[in-house]
C-alpha positions as CSV (number, residue, x, y, z in Angstrom):
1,X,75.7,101.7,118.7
2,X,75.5,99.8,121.8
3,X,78.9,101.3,123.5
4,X,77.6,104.8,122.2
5,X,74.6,104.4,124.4
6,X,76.7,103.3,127.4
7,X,79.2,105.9,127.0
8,X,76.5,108.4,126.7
9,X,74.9,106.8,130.1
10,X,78.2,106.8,131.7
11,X,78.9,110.3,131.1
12,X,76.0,111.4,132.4
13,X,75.9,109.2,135.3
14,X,75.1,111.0,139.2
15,X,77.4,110.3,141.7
16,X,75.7,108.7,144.7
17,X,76.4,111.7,146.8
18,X,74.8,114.4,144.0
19,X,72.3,111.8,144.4
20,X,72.0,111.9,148.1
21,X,72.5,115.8,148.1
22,X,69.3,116.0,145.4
23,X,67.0,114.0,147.8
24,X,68.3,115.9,150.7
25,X,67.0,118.9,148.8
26,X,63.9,117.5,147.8
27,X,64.3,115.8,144.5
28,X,61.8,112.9,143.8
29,X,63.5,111.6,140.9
30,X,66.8,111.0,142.8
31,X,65.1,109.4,145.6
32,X,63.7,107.0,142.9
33,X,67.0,106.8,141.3
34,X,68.5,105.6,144.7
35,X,65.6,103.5,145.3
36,X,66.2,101.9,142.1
37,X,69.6,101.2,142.6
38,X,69.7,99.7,146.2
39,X,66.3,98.3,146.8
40,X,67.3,94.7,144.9
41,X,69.7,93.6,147.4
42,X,67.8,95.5,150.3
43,X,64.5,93.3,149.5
44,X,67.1,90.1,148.7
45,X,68.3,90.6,152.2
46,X,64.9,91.1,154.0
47,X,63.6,88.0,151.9
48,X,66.7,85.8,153.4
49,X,66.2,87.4,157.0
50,X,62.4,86.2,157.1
51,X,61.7,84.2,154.8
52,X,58.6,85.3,153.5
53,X,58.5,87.8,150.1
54,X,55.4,89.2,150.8
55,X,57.2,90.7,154.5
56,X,60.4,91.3,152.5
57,X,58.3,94.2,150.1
58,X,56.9,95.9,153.0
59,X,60.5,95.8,155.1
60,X,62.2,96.9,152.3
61,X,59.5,100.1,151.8
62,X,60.1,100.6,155.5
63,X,64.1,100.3,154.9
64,X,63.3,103.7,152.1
65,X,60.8,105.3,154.5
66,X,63.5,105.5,157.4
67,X,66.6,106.0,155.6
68,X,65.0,108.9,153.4
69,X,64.2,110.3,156.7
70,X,67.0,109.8,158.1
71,X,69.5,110.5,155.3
72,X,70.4,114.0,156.5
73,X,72.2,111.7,159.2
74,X,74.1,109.9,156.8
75,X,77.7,110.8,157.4
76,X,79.3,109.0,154.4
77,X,81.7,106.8,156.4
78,X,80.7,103.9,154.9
79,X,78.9,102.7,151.9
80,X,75.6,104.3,151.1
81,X,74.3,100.2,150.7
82,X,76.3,99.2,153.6
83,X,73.8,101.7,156.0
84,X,70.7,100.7,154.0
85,X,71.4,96.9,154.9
86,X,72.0,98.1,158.6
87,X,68.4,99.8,158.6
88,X,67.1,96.9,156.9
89,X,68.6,94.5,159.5
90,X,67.1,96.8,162.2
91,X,63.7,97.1,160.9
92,X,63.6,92.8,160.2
93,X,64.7,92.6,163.4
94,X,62.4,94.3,165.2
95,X,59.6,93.9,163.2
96,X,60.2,90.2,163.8
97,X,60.3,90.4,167.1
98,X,56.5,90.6,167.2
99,X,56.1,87.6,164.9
100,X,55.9,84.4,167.0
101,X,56.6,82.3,164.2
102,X,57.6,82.3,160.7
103,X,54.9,81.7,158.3
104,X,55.3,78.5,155.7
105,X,57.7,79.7,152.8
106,X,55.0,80.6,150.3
107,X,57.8,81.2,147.7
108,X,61.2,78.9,147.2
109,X,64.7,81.1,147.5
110,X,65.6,79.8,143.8
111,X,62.6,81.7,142.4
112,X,63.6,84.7,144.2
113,X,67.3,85.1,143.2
114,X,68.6,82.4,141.3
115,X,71.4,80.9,142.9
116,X,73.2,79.5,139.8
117,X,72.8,75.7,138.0
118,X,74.4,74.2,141.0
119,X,71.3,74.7,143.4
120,X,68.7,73.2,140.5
121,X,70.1,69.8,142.0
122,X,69.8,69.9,145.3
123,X,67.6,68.1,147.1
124,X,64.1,69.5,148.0
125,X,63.6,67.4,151.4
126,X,67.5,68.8,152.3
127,X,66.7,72.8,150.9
128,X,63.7,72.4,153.5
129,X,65.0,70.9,156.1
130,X,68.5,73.8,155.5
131,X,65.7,76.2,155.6
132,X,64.2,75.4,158.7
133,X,67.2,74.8,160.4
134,X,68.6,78.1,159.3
135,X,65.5,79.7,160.7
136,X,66.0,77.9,163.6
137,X,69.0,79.5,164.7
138,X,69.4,82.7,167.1
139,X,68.7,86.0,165.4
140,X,72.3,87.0,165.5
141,X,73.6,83.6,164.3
142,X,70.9,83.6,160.8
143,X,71.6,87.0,160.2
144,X,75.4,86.1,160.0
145,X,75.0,83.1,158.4
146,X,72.4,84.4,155.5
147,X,74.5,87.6,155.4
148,X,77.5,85.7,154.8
149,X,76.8,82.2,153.3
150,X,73.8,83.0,151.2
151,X,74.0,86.9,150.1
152,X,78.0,86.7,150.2
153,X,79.2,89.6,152.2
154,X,82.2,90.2,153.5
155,X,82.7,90.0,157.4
156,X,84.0,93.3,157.3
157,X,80.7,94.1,155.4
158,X,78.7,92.3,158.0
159,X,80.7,93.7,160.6
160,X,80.1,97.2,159.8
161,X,76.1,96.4,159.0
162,X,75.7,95.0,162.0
163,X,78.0,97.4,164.4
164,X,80.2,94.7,165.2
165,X,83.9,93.7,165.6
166,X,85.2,91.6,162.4
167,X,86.3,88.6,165.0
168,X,82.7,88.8,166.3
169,X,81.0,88.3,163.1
170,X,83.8,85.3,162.1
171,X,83.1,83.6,165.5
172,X,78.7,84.0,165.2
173,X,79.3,82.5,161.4
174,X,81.3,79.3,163.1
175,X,78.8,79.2,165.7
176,X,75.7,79.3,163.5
177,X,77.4,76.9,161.3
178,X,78.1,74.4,164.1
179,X,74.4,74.4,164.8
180,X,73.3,73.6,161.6
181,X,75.7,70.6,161.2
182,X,74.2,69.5,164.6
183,X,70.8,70.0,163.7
184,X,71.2,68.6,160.4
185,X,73.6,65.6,161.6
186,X,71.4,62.9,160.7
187,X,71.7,64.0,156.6
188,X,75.1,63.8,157.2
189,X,75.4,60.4,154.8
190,X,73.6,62.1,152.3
191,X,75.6,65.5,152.0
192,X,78.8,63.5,151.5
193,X,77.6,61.6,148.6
């Protein structure tokens, strides 16, 4: 019974660009469907980027508000998701550019998106102090290294999101790396054992 239903789901599943041509022509319930499908990993991204889940909702509505007004634009040469994150990226950025400091994490990463059985061990003193080190970094070194380290994209991926050469991205990743072992230097003892 169960691979009848996903058959029957998969048959009658909308390609992403019927999708995109429905809410082009003014269909709610393929804007949803789009919504639906992308907004996870858009709000999993603007929750890495600042930090704070209560931001992370309303960047990822403003990530749907400007690519749903802008999705006439959307040529198709890359991945649907892979111009959402670039919006999202954009609208973090400059949203936190008025921000003059991150607020307290109200809200752990682990409850957000479980990370796996590995993370349950860590250390709480060394997830904080990785945490605010990370946020410590430039804002092209964190989104790298979050992009990269933490929601696992590609550098091509991050390249392309960020309208970047491949090298580029591969060096800002070393580089934001570097600063976190110096600024975490002293922990070094501990993150061997």
């Amino acid at each position: 019974m169960a691979n009848t239903v996903v058959a029957f789901q998969s048959a009658y599943r909308v390609s992403e660009p019927d999708l995109i041509a429905r809410v082009l022509a003014g269909d709610r319930i393929a804007a949803r469907e789009l919504y639906d499908a992308h907004s996870p990993r858009v709000y999993r991204l603007a929750f890495r980027l600042t930090g704070d889940a209560d931001l992370a909702r309303e960047f990822t509505q403003d990530t749907f508000v400007r690519a749903f007004a802008q999705l006439a634009r959307f040529r198709g040469d890359s991945a649907l998701s892979t111009w959402l994150h670039r919006i999202t990226v954009t609208v973090v950025a400059n949203a936190m550019r008025k921000v003059k400091r991150f607020r307290e994490r109200e809200t752990d990463l682990e409850d957000v998106h479980p990370l796996g059985s590995d993370s349950m061990g860590v250390d709480p003193v060394l997830r904080e102090r990785l945490h605010r080190a990370i946020d410590q970094l430039p804002e092209i070194y964190r989104t790298t290294v979050i992009m990269h380290d933490i929601e696992g994209y590609t550098h091509t991926e991050i390249a392309e999101v960020l309208g970047v050469a491949e090298g580029t991205c591969k060096s800002r990743l070393s580089q934001a790396r570097a600063q976190l072992r110096t600024a975490l230097a002293d922990l070094a003892p501990e993150l061997e054992s």
